[in-house]
N, CA, C and O atoms as a GROMACS GRO file, in nm:
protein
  260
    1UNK      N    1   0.008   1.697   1.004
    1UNK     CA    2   0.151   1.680   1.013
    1UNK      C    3   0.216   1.775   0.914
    1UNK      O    4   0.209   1.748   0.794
    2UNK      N    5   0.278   1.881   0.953
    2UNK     CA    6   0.374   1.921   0.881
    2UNK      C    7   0.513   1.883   0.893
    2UNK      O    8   0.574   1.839   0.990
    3UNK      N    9   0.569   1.923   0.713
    3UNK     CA   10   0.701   1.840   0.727
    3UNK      C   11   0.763   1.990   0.736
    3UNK      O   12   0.718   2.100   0.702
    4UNK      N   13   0.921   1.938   0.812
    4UNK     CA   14   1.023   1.990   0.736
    4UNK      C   15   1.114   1.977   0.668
    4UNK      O   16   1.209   1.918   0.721
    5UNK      N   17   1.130   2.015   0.547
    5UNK     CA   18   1.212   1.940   0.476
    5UNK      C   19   1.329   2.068   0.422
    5UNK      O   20   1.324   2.190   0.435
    6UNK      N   21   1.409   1.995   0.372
    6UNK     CA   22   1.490   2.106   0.284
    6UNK      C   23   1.534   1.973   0.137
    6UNK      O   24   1.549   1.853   0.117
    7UNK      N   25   1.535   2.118   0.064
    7UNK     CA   26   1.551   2.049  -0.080
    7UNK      C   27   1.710   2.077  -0.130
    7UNK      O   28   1.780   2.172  -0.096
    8UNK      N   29   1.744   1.969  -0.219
    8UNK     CA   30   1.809   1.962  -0.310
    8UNK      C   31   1.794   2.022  -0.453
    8UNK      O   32   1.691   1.989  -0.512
    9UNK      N   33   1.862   2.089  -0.504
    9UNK     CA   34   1.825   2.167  -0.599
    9UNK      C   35   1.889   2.156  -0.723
    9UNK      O   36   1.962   2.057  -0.710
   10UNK      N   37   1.902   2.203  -0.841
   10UNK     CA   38   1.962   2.167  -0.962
   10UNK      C   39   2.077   2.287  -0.983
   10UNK      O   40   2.117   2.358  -0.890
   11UNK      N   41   2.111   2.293  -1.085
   11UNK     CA   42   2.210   2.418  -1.111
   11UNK      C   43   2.091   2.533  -1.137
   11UNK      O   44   2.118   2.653  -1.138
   12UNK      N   45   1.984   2.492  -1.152
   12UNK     CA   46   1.854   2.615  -1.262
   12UNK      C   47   1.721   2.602  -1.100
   12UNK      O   48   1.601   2.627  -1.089
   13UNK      N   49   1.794   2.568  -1.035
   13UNK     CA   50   1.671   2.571  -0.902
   13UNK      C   51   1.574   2.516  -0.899
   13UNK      O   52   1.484   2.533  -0.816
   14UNK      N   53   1.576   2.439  -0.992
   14UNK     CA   54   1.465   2.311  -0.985
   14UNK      C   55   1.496   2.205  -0.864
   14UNK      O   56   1.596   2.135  -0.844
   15UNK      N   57   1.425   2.213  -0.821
   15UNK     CA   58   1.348   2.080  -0.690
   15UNK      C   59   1.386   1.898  -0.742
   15UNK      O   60   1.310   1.816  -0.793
   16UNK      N   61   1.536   1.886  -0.701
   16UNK     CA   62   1.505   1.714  -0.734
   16UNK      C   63   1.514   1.632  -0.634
   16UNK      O   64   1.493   1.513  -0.655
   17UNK      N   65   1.540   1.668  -0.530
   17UNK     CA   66   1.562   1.572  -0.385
   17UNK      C   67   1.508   1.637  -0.273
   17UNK      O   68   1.491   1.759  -0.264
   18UNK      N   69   1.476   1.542  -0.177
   18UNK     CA   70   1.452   1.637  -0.038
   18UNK      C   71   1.534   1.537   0.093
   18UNK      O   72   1.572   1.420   0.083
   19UNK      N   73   1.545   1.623   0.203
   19UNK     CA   74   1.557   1.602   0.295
   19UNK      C   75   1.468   1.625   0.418
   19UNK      O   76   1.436   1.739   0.454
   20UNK      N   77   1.411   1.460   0.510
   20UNK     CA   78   1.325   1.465   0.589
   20UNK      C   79   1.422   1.429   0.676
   20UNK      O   80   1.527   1.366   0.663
   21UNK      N   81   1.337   1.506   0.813
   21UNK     CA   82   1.334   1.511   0.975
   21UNK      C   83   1.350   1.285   0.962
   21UNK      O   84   1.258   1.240   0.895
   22UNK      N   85   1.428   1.196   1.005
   22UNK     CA   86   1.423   1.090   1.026
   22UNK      C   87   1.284   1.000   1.079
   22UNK      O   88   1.241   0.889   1.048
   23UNK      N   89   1.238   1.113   1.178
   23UNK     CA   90   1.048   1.083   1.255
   23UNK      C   91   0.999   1.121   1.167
   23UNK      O   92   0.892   1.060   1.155
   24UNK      N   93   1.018   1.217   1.062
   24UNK     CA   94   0.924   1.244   0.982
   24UNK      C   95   0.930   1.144   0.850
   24UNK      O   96   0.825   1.115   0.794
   25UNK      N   97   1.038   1.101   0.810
   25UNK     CA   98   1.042   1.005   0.729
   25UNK      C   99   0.934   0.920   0.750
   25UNK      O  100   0.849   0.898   0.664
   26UNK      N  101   0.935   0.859   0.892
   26UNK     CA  102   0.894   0.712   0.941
   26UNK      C  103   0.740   0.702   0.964
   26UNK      O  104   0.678   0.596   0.952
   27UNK      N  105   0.662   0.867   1.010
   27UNK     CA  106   0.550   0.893   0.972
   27UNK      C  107   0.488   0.832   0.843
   27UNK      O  108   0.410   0.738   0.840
   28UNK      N  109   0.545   0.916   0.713
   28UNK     CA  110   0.508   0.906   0.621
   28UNK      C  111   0.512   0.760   0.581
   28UNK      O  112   0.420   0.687   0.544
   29UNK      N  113   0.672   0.729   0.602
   29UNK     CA  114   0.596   0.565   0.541
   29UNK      C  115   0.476   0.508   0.614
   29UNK      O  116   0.381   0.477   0.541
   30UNK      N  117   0.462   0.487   0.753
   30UNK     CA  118   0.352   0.430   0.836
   30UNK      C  119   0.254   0.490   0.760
   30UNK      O  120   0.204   0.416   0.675
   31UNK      N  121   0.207   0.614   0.768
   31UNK     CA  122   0.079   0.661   0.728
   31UNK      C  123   0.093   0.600   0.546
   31UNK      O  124  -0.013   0.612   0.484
   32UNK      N  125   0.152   0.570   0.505
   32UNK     CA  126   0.158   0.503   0.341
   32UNK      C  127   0.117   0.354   0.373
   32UNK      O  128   0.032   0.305   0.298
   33UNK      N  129   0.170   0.275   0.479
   33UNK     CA  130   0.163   0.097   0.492
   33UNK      C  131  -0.028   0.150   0.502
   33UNK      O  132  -0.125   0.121   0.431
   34UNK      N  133  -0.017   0.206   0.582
   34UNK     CA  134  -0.179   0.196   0.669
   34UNK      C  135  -0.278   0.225   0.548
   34UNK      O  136  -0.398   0.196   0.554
   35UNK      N  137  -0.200   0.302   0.404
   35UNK     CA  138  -0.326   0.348   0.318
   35UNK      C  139  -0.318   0.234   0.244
   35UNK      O  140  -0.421   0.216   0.179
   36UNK      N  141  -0.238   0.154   0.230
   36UNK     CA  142  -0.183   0.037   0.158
   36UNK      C  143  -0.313  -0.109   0.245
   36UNK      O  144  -0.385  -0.191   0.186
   37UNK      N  145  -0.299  -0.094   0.348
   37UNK     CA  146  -0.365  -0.184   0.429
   37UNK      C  147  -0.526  -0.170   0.410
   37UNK      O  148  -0.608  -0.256   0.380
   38UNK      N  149  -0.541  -0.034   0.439
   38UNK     CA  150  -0.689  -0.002   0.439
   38UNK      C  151  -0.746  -0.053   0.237
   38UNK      O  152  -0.852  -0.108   0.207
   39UNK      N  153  -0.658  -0.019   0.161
   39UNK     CA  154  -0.703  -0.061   0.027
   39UNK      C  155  -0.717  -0.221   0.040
   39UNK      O  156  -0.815  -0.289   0.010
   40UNK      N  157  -0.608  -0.256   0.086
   40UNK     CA  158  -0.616  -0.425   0.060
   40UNK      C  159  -0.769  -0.496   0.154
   40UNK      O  160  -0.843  -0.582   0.106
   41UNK      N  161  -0.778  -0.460   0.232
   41UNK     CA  162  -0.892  -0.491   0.350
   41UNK      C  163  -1.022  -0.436   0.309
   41UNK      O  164  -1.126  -0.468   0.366
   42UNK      N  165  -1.015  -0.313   0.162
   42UNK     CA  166  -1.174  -0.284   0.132
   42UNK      C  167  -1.128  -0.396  -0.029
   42UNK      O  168  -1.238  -0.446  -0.054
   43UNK      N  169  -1.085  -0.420  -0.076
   43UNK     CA  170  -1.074  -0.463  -0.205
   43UNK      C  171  -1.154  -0.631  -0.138
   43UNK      O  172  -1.248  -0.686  -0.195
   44UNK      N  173  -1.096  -0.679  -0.025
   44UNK     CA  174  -1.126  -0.828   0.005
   44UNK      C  175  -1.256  -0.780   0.082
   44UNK      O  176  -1.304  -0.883   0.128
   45UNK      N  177  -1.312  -0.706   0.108
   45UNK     CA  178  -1.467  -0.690   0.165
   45UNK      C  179  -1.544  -0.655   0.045
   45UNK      O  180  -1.651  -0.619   0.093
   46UNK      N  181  -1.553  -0.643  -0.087
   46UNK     CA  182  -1.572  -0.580  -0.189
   46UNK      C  183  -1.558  -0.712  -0.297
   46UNK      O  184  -1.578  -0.725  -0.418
   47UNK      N  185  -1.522  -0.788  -0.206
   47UNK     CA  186  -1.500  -0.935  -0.316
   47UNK      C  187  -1.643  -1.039  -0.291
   47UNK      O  188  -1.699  -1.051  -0.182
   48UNK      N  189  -1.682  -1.106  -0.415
   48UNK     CA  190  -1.769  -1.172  -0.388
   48UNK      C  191  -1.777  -1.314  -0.329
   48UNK      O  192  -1.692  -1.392  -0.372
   49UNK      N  193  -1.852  -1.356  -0.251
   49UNK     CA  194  -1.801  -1.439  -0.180
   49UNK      C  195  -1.829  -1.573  -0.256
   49UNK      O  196  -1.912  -1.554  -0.345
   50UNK      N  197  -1.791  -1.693  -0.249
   50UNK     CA  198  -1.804  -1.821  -0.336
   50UNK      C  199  -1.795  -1.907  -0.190
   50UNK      O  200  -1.725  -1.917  -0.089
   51UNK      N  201  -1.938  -1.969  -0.262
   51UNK     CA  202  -1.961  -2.076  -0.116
   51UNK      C  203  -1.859  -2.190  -0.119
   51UNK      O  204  -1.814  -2.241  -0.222
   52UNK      N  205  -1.827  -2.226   0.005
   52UNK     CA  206  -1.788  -2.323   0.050
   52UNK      C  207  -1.788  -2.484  -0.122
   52UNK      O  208  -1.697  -2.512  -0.200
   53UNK      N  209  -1.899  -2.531  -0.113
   53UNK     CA  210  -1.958  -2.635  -0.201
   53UNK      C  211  -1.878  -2.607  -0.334
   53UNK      O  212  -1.802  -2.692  -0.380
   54UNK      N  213  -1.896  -2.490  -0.390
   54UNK     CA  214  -1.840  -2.486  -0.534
   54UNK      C  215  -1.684  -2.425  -0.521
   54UNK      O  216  -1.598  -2.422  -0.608
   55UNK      N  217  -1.680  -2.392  -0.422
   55UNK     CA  218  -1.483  -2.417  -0.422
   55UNK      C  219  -1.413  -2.563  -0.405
   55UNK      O  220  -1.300  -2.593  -0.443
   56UNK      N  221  -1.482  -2.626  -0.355
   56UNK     CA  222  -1.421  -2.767  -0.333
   56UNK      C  223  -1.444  -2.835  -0.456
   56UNK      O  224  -1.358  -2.912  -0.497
   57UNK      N  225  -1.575  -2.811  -0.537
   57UNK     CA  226  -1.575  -2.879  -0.643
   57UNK      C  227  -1.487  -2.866  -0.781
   57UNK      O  228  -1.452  -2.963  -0.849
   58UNK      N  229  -1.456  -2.712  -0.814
   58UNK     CA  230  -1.332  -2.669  -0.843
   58UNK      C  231  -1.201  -2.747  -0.822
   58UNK      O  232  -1.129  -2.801  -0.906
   59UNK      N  233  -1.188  -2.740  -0.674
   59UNK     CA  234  -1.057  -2.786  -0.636
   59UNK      C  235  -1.053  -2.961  -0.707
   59UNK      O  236  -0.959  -2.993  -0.780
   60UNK      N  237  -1.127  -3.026  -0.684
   60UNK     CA  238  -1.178  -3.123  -0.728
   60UNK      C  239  -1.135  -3.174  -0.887
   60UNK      O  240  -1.046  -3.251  -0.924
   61UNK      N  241  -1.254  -3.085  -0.972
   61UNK     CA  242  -1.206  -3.068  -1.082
   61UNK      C  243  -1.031  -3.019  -1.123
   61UNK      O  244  -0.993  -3.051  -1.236
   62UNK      N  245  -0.981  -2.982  -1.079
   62UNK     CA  246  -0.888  -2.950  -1.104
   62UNK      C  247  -0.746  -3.032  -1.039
   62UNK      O  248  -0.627  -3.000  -1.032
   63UNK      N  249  -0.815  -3.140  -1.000
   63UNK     CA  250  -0.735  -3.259  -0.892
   63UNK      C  251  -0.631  -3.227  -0.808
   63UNK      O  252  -0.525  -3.285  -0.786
   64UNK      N  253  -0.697  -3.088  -0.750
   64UNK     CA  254  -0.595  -3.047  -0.649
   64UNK      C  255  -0.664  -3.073  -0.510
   64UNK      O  256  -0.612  -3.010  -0.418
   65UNK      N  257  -0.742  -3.132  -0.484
   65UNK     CA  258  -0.866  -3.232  -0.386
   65UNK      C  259  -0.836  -3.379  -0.365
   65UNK      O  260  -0.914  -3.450  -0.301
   0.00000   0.00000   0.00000
């Protein structure tokens, strides 16, 4: 995907804003949710799992059971 953008500039031509294509905006966020998603979905496959038995006993202990 290339963008097109045009920039906003300073009095000294420094780069502080841009302007995106509206589809191109909406790309970028989507392709951002989806890198956002894919992290959250390896972080919870990457988690260790706790059996059934000692979560309830927890809950238990903690008289939320």
């Amino acid at each position: 995907m290339k963008a097109h953008a045009q920039y906003i500039t300073d009095e000294k031509g420094k780069k502080k804003a841009i302007i995106l294509d509206l589809k191109e905006y909406e790309k970028l966020i989507h392709a951002l949710e989806d890198l956002e998603d894919r992290k959250a979905f390896l972080s919870v496959v990457r988690e260790k799992a706790i059996p059934y038995g000692e979560i309830e006993s927890r809950l238990k202990k903690s008289k939320r059971l």
